[in-house]
MDAnalysis code that builds the backbone (N, CA, C; Angstrom):
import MDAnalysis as mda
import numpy as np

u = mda.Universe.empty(693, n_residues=231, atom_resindex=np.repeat(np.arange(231), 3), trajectory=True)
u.add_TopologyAttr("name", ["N", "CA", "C"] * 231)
u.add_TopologyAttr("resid", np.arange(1, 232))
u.add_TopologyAttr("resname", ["UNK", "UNK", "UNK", "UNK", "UNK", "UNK", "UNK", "UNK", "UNK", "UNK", "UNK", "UNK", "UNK", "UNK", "UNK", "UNK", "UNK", "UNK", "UNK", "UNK", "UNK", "UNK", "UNK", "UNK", "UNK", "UNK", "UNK", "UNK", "UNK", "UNK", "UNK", "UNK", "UNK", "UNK", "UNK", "UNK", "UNK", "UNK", "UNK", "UNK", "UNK", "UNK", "UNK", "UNK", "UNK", "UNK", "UNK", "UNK", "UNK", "UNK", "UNK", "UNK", "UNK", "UNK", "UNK", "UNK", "UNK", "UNK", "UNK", "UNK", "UNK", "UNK", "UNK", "UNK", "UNK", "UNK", "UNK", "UNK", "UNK", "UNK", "UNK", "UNK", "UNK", "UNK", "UNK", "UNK", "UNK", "UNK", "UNK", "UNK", "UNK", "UNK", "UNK", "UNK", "UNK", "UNK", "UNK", "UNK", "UNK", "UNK", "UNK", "UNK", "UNK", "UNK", "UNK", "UNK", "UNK", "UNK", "UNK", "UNK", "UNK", "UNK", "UNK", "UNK", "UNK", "UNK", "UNK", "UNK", "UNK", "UNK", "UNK", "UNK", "UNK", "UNK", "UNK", "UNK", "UNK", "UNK", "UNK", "UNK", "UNK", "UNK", "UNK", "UNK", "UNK", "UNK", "UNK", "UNK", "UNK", "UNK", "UNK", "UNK", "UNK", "UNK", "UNK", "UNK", "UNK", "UNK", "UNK", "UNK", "UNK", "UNK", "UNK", "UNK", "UNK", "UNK", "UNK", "UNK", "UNK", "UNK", "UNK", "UNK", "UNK", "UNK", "UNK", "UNK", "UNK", "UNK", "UNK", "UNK", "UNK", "UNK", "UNK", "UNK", "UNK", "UNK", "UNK", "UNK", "UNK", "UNK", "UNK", "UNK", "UNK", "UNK", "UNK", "UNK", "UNK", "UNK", "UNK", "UNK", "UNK", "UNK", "UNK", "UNK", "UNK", "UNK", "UNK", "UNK", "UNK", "UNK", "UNK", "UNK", "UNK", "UNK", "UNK", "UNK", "UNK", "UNK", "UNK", "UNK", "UNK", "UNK", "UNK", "UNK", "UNK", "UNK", "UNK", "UNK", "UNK", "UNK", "UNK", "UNK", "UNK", "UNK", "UNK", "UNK", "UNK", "UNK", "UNK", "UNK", "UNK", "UNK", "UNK", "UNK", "UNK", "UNK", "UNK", "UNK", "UNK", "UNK", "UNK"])
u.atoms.positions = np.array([
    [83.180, 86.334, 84.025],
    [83.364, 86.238, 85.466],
    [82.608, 87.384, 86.146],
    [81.472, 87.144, 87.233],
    [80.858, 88.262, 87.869],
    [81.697, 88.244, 89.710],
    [81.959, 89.212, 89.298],
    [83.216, 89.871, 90.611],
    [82.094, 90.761, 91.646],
    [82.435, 90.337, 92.833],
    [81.708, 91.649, 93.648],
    [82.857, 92.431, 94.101],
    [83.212, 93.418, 94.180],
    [84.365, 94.253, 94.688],
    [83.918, 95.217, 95.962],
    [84.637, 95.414, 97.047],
    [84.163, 95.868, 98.512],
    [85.422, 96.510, 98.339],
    [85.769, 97.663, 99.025],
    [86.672, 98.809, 99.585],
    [86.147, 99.531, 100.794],
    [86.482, 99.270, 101.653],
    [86.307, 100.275, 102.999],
    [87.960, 100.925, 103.917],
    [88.888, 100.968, 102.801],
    [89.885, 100.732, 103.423],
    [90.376, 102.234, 104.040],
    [89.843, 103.213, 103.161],
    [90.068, 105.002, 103.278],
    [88.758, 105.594, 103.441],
    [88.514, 106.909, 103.254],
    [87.685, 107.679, 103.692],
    [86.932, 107.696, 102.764],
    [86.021, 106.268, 102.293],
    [85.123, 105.614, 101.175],
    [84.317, 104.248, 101.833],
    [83.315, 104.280, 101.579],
    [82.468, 102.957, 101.674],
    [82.525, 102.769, 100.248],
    [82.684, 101.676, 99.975],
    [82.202, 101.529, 98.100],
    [81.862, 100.066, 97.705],
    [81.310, 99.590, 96.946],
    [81.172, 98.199, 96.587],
    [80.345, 98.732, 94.869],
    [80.876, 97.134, 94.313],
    [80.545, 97.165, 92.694],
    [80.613, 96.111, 92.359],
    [80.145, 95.292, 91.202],
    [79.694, 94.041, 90.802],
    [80.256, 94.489, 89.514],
    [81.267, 93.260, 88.950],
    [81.788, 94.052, 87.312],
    [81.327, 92.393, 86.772],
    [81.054, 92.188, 85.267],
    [80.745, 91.284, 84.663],
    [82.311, 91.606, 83.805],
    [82.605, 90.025, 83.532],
    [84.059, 90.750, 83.121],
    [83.996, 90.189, 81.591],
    [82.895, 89.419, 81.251],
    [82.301, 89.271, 79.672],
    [81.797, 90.250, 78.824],
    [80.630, 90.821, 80.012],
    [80.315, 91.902, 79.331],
    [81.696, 93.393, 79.269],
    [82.586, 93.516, 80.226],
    [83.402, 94.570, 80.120],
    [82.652, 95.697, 80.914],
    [81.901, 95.505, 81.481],
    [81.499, 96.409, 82.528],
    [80.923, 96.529, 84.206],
    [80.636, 97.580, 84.462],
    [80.289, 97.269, 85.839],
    [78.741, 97.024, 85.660],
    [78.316, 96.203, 86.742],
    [76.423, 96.107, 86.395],
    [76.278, 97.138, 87.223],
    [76.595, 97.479, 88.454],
    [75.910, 98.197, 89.643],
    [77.279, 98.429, 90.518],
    [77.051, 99.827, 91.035],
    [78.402, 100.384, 92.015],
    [77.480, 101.370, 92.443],
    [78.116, 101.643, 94.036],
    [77.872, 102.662, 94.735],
    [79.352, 103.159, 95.783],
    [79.312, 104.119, 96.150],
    [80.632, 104.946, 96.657],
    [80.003, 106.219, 97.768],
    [79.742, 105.981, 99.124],
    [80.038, 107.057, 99.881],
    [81.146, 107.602, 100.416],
    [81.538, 108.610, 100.517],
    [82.582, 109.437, 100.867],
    [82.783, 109.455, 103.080],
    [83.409, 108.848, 103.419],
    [83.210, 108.729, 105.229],
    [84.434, 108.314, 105.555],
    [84.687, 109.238, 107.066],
    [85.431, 108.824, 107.418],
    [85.551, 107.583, 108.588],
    [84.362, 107.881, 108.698],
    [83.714, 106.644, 110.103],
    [82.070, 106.109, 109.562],
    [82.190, 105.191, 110.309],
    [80.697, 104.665, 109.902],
    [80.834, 103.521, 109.182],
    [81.725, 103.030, 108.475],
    [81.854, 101.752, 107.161],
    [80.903, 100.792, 107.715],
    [81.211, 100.404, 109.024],
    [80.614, 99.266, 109.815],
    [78.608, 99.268, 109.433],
    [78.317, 100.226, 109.712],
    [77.074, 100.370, 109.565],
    [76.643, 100.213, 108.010],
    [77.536, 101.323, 107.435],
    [77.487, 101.330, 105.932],
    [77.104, 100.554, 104.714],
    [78.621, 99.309, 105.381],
    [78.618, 98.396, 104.099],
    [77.904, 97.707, 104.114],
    [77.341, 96.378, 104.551],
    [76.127, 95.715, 104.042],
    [74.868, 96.330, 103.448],
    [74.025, 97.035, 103.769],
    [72.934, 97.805, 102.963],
    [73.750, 98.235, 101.823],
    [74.820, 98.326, 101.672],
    [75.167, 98.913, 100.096],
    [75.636, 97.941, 99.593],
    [76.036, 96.755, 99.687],
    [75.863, 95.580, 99.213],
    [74.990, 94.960, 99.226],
    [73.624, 95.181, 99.664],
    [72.721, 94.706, 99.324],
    [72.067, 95.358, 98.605],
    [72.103, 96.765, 98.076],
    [71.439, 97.321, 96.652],
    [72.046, 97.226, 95.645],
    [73.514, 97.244, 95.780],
    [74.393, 96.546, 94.550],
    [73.932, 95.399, 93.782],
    [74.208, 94.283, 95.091],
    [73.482, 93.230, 94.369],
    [72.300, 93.053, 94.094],
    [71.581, 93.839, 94.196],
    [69.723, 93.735, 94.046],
    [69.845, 94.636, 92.528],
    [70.668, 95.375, 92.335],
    [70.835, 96.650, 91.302],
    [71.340, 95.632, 90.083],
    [72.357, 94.741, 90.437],
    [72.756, 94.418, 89.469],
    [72.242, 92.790, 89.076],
    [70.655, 92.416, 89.955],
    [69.771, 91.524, 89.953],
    [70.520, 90.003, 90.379],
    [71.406, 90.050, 90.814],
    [72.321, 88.663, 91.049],
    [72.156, 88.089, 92.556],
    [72.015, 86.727, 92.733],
    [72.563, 86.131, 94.410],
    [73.405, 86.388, 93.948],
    [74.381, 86.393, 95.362],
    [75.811, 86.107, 95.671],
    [76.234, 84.423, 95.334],
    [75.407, 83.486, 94.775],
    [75.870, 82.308, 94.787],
    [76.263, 82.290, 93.236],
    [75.650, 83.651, 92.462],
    [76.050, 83.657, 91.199],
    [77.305, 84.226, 90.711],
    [77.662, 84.667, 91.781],
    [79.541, 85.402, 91.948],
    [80.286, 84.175, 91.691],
    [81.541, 84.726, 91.041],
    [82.724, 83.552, 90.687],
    [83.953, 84.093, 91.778],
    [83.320, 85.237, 92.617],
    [84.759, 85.396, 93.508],
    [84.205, 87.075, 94.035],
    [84.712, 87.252, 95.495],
    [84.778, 88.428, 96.126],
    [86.321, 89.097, 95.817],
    [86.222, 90.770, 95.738],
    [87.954, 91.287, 96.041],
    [87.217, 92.634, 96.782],
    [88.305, 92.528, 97.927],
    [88.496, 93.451, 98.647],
    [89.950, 94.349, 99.114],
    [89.550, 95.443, 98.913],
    [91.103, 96.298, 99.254],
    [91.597, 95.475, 100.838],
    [92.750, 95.723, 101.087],
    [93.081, 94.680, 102.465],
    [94.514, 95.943, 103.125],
    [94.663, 97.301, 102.325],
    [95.551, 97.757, 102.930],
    [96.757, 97.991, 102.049],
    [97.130, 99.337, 102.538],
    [97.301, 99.949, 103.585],
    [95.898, 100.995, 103.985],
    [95.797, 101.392, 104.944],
    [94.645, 102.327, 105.218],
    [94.267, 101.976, 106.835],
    [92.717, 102.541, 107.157],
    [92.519, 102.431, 108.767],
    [92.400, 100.940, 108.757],
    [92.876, 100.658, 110.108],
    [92.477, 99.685, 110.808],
    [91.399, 99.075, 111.179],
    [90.377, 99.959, 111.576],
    [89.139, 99.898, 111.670],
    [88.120, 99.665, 110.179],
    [88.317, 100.163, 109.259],
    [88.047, 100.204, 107.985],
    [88.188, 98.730, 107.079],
    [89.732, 98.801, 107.538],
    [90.167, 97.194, 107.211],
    [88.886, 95.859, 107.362],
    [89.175, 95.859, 108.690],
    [88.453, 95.180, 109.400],
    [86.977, 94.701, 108.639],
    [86.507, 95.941, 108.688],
    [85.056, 95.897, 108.175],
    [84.931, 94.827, 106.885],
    [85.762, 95.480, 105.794],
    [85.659, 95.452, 104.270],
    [86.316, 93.723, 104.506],
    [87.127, 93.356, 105.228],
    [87.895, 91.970, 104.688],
    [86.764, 91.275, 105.688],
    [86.362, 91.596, 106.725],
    [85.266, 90.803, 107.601],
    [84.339, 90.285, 106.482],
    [83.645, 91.347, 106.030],
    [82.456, 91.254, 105.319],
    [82.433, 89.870, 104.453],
    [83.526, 90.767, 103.213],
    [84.769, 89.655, 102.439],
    [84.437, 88.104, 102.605],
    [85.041, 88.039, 103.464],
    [85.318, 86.654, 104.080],
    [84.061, 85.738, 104.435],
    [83.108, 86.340, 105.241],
    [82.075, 85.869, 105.182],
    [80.713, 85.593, 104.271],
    [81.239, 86.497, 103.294],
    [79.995, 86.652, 102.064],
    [80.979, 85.127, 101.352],
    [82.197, 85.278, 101.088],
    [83.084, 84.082, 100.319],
    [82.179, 82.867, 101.181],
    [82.482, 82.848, 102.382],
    [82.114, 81.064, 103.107],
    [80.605, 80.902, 102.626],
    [79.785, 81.944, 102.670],
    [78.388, 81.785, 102.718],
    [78.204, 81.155, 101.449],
    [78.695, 81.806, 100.107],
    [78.271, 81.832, 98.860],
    [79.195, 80.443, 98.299],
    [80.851, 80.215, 99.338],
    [81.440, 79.182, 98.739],
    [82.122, 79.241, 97.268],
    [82.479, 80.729, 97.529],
    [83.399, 81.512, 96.533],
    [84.637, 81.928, 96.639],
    [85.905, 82.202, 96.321],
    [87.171, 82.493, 97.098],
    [86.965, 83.994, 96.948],
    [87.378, 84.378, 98.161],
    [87.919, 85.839, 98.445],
    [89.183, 86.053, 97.372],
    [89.399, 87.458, 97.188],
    [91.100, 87.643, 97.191],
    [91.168, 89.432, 97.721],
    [92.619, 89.535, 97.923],
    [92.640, 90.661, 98.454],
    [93.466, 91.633, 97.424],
    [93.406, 92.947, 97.464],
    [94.489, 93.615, 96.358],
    [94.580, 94.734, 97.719],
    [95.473, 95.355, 97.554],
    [96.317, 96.657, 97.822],
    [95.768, 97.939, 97.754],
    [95.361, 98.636, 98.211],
    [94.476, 100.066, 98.016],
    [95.751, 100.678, 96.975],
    [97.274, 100.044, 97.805],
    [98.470, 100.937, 96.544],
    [98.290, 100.632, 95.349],
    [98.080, 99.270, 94.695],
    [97.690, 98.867, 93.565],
    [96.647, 99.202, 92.834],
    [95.450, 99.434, 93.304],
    [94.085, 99.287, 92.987],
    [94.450, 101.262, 92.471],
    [95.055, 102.017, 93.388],
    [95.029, 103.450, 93.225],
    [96.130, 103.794, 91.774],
    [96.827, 102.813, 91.699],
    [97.694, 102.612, 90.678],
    [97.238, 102.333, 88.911],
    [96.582, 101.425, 89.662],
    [95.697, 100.599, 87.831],
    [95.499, 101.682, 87.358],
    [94.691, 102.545, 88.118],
    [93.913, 103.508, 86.956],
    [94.993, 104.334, 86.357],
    [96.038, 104.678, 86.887],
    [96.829, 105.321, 86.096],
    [97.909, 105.141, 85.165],
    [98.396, 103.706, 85.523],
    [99.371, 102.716, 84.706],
    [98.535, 102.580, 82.965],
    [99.554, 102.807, 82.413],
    [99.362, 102.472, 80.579],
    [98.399, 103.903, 80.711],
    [98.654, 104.828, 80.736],
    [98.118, 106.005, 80.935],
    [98.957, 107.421, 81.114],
    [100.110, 107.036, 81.734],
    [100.756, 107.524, 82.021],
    [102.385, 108.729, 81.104],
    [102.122, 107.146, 80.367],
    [102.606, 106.840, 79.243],
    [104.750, 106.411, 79.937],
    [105.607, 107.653, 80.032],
    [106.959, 106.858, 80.924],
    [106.737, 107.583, 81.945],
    [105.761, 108.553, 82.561],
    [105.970, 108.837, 83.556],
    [105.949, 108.077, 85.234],
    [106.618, 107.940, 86.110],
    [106.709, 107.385, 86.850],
    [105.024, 107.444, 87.824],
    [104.337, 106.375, 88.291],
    [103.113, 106.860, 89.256],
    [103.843, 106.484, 90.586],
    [103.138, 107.588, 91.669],
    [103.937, 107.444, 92.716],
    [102.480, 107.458, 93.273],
    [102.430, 106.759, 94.397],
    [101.251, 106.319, 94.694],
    [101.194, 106.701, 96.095],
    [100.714, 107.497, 96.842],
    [100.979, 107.841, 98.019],
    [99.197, 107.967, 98.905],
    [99.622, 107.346, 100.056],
    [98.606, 107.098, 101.305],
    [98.838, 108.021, 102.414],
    [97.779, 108.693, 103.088],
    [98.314, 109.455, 104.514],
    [98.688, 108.265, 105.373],
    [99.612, 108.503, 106.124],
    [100.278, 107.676, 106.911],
    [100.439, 108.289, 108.546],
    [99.871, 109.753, 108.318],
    [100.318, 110.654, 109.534],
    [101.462, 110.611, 109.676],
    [101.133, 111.500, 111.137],
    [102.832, 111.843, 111.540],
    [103.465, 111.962, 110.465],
    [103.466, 112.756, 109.494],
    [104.739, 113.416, 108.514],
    [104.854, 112.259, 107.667],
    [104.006, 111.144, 107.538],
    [104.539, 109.870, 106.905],
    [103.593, 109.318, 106.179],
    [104.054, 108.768, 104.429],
    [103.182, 108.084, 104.241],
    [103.447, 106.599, 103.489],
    [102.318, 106.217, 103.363],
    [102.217, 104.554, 102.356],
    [102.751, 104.970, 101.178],
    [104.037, 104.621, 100.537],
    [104.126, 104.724, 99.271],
    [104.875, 103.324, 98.652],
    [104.080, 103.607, 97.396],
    [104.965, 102.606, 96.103],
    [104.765, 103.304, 94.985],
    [106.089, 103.045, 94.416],
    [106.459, 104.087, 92.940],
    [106.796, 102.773, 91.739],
    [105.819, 102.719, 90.719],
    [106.020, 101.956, 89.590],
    [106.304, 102.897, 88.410],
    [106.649, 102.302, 87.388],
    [107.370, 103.178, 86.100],
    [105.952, 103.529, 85.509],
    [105.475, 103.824, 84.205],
    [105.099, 104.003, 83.903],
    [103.908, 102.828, 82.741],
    [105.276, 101.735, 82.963],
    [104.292, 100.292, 82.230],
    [104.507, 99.494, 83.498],
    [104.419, 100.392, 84.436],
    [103.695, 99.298, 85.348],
    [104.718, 98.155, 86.603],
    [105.756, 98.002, 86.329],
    [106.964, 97.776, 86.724],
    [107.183, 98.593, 87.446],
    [107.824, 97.611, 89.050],
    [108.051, 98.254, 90.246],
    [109.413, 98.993, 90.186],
    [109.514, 100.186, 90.729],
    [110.503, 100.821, 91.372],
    [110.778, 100.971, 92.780],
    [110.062, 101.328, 93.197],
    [109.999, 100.990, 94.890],
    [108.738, 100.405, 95.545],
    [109.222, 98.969, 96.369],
    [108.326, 98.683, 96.732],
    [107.107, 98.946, 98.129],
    [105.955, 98.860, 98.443],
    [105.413, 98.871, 99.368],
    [105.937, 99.470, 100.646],
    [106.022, 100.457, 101.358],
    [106.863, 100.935, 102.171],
    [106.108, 102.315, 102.531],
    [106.497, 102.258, 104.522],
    [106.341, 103.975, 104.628],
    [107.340, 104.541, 105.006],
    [106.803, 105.588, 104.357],
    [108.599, 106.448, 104.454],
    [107.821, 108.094, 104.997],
    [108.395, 108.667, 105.246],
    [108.967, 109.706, 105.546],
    [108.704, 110.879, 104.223],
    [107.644, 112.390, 104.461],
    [107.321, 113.201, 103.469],
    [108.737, 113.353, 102.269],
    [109.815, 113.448, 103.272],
    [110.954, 113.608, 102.736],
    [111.847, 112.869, 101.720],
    [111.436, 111.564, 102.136],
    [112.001, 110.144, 101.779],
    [111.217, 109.979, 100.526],
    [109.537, 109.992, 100.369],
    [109.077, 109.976, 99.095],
    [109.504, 111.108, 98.186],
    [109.676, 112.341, 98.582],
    [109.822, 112.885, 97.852],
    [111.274, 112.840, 96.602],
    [112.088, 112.203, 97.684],
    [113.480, 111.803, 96.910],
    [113.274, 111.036, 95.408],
    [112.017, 110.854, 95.689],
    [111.371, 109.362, 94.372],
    [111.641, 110.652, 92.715],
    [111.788, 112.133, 93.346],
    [111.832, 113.033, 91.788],
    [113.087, 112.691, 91.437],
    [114.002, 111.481, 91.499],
    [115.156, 111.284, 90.722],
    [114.701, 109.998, 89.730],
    [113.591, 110.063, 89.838],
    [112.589, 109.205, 88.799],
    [112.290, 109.725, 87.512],
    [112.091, 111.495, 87.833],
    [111.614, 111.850, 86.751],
    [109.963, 112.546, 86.904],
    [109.947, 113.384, 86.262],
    [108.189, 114.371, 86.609],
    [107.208, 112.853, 86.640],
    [106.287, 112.962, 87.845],
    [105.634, 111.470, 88.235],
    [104.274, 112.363, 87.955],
    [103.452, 110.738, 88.121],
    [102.272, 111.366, 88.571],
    [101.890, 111.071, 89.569],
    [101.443, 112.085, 90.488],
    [101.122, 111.727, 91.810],
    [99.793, 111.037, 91.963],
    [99.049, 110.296, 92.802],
    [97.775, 109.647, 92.850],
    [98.076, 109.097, 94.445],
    [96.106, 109.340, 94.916],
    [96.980, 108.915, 96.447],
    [95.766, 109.955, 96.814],
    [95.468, 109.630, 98.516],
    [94.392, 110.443, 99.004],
    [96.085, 111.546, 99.962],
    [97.142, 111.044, 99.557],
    [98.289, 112.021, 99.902],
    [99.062, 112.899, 98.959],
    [98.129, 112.935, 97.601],
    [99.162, 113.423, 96.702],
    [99.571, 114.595, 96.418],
    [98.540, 115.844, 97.194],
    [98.434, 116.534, 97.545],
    [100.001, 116.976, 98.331],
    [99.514, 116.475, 99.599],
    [100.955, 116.558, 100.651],
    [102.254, 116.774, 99.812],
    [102.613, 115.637, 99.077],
    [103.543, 115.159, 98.073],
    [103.714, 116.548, 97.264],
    [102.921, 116.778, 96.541],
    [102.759, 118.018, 95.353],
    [103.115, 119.405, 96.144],
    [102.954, 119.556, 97.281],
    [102.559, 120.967, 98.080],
    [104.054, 121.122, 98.702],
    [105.041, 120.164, 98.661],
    [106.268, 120.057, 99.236],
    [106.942, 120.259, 98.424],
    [106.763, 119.399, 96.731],
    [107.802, 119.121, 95.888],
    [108.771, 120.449, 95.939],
    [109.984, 119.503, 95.573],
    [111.515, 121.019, 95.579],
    [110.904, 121.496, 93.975],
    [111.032, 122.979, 94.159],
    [111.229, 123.316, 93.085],
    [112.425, 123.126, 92.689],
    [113.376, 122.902, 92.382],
    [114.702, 122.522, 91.500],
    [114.272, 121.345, 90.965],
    [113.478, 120.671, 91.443],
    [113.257, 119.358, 90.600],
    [112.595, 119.021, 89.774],
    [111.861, 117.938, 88.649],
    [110.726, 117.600, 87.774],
    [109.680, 117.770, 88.178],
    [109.053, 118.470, 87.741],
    [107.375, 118.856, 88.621],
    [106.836, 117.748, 87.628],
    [105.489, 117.871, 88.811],
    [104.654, 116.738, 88.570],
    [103.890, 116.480, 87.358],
    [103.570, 115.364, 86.624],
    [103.478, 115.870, 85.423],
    [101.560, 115.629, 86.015],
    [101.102, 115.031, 86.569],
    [99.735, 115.763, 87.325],
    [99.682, 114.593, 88.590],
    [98.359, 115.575, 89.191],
    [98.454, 115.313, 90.604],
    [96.808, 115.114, 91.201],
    [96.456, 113.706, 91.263],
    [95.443, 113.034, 91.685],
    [94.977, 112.549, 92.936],
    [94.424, 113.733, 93.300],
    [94.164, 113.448, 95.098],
    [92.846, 112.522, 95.747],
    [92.474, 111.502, 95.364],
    [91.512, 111.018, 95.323],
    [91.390, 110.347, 96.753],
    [90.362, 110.537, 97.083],
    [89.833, 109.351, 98.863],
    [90.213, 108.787, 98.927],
    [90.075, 107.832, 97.687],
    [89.638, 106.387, 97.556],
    [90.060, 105.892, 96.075],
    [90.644, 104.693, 96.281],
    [90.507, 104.032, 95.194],
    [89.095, 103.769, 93.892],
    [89.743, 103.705, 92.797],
    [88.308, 103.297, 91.563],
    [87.991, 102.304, 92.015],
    [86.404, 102.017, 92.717],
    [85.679, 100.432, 93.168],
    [85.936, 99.737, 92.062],
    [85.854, 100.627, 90.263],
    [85.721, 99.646, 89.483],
    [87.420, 98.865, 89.081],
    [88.226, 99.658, 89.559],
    [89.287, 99.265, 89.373],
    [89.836, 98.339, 90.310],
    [89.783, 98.043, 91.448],
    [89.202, 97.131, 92.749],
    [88.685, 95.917, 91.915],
    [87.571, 96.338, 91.219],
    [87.121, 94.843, 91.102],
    [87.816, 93.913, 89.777],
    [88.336, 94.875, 88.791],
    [89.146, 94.269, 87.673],
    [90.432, 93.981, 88.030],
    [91.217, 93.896, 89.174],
    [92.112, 93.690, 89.710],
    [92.116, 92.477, 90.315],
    [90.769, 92.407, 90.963],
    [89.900, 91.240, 91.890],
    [90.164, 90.285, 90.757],
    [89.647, 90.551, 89.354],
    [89.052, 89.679, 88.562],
    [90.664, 88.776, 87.800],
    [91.766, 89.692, 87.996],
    [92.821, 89.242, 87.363],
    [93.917, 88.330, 88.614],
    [93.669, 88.376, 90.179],
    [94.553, 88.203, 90.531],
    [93.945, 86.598, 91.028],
    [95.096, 86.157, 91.519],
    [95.328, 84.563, 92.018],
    [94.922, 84.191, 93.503],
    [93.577, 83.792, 93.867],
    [93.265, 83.560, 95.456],
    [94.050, 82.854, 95.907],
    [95.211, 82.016, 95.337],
    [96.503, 81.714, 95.958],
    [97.347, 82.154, 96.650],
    [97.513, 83.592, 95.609],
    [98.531, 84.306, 95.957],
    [98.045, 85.608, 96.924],
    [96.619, 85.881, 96.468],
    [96.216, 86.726, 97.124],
    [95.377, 86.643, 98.025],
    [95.255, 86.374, 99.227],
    [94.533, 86.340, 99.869],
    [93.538, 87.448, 100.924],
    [92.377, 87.315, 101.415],
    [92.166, 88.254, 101.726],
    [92.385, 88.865, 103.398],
    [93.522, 88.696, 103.365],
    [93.513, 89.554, 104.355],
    [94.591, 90.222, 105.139],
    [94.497, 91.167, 105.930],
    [95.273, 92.793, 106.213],
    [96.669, 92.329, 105.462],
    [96.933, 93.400, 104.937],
    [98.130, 93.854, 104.687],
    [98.377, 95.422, 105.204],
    [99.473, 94.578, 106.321],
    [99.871, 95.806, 107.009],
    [101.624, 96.459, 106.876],
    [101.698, 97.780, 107.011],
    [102.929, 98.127, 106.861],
    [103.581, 98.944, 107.963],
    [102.636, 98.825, 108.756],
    [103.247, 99.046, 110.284],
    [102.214, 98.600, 111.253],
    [102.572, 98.834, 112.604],
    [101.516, 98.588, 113.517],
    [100.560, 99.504, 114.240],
    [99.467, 99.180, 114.446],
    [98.519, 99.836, 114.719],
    [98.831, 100.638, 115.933],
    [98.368, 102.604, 115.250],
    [99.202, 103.444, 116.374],
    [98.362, 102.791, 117.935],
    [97.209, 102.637, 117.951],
    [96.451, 101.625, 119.327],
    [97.016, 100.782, 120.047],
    [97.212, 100.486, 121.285],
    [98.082, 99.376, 121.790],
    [97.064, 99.235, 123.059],
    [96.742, 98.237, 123.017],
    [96.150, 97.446, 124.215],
    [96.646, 98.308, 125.585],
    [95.887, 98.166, 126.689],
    [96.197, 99.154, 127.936],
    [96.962, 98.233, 128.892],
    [98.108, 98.329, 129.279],
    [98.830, 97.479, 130.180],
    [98.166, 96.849, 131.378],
    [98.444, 95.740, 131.609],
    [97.808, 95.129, 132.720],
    [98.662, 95.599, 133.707],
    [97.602, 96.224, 134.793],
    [98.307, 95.971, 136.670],
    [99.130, 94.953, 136.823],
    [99.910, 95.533, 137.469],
    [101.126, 94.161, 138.393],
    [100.542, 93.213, 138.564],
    [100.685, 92.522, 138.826],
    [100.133, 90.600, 139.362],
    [100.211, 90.875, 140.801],
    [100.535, 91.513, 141.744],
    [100.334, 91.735, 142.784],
    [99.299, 92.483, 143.140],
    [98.930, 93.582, 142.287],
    [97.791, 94.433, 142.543],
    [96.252, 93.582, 142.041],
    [96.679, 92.759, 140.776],
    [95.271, 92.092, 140.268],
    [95.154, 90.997, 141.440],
    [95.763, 90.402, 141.951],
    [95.909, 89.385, 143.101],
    [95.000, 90.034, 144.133],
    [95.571, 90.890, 144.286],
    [94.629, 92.185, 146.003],
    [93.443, 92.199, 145.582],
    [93.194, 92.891, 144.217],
    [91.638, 93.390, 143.785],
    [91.078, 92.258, 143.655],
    [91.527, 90.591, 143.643],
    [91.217, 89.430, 142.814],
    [89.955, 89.086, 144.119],
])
C-alpha cells in the first residue's frame, strides 16, 4: 500500500509517502513553523511525490492529522487532503495528532503509562493517557495543567506532546517522576502515515476533530435597526 501522509496540524509542515510492502518511507520532508502551512504545503508535496517518483493516482489512500491543534493549520492539511483524495479518486482518512504522537511511543514503553499532551493555552491542554500496550485510560479531553497532572496515579509515565515539557516542569515531587519526557512540535510524519495505512476510511474520516471551540468568534452584527439606517 503507497500512503501519502500530510500533518500541518502544530508548529510543523510535514508530508511523507510510506510503501507499506516495502516497510519504509520513499520520501518525507518536515519544516518546523508556526505560520505559513498554507503557502508551505503543496510545494512540499510536490517534491515528496517527485522524490519518491509516484502520481498521486498511484496512491491507495491519503492520511492526514485532523486534530487537536490550530485551527488554521487544520484547515490547510485536511483541505489539501480532501482534494488531492477527489482528484486522484482515493479515500482520505484522518488520525489524531494524540494518536499519531502516541504510536511512536506505545510497545516501547514497555507498562509505563504515555500521557500524551498538546498546548491548549490558557493553563490547558489536549490530553489522552493510554497504558503502556496501548489501551485507553483516559480518553481525548482538555483538561486543566492540574487535572492532567492527577494522571501520576497511573504510575511514572512517559510524557510526549509539544506540552510535555509544561507537564514535566510542574510534576509534584511526592509523586512517580517521569520515566522520560518527549517534547516534540510535531508528530512522526512517518508515524502519521503508518497509522493512515492501518486505519478504516469508514471510521475515519478526514476531517476536524475538535475538542473545543475556536478561541475566534465571528464579530457581532449591528442591531437590525442600525443595518436598516446604514442600508
Amino acid at each position: 500500500m503507497l500512503i501519502l501522509a500530510i500533518d500541518t496540524a502544530l508548529e510543523a509542515c510535514a508530508a511523507a509517502v510510506l510503501d507499506t510492502d516495502a516497510g519504509q518511507l520513499l520520501a518525507q520532508e518536515q519544516l518546523l513553523m508556526k505560520r505559513g502551512h498554507a503557502e508551505a504545503l503543496m510545494p512540499m508535496i510536490a517534491r515528496v511525490m517527485q522524490s519518491a517518483n509516484l502520481a498521486f493516482t498511484s496512491l491507495d489512500r491519503i492520511a492526514v492529522t485532523i486534530g487537536p491543534g490550530s485551527f488554521t493549520g487544520l484547515r490547510v492539511g485536511i483541505s489539501a487532503a480532501r482534494g488531492l483524495a477527489l482528484a486522484a479518486k482515493r479515500p482520505a482518512v484522518g488520525l489524531t495528532t494524540l494518536s499519531a504522537y502516541a504510536a511512536a511511543i506505545v510497545g516501547q514503553s514497555g507498562t509505563a503509562p504515555v500521557i500524551t499532551a498538546i498546548d491548549a493555552r490558557h493553563d490547558h491542554v489536549y490530553l489522552q493517557i493510554v497504558a503502556g500496550d496501548g489501551s485507553q485510560l483516559v480518553r481525548p479531553n482538555v483538561a486543566s495543567i492540574d487535572e492532567a497532572i492527577a494522571a501520576s496515579q497511573f504510575g511514572a509515565p512517559h510524557l510526549v506532546g509539544n506540552a510535555a515539557n509544561i507537564l514535566a516542569a510542574r510534576w509534584p515531587k511526592d509523586a512517580p517522576q517521569p520515566a522520560a519526557v518527549d517534547a516534540q512540535p510535531a508528530p512522526d510524519i512517518g508515524w502519521v502515515a503508518w497509522l493512515g495505512a492501518a486505519a478504516d476510511p469508514e471510521t475515519n474520516p478526514a476531517r476536524p476533530f475538535y475538542l473545543r471551540a475556536p478561541d475566534a468568534k465571528p464579530a457581532a452584527l449591528p442591531p437590525l435597526a442600525t443595518r436598516a439606517a446604514s442600508a
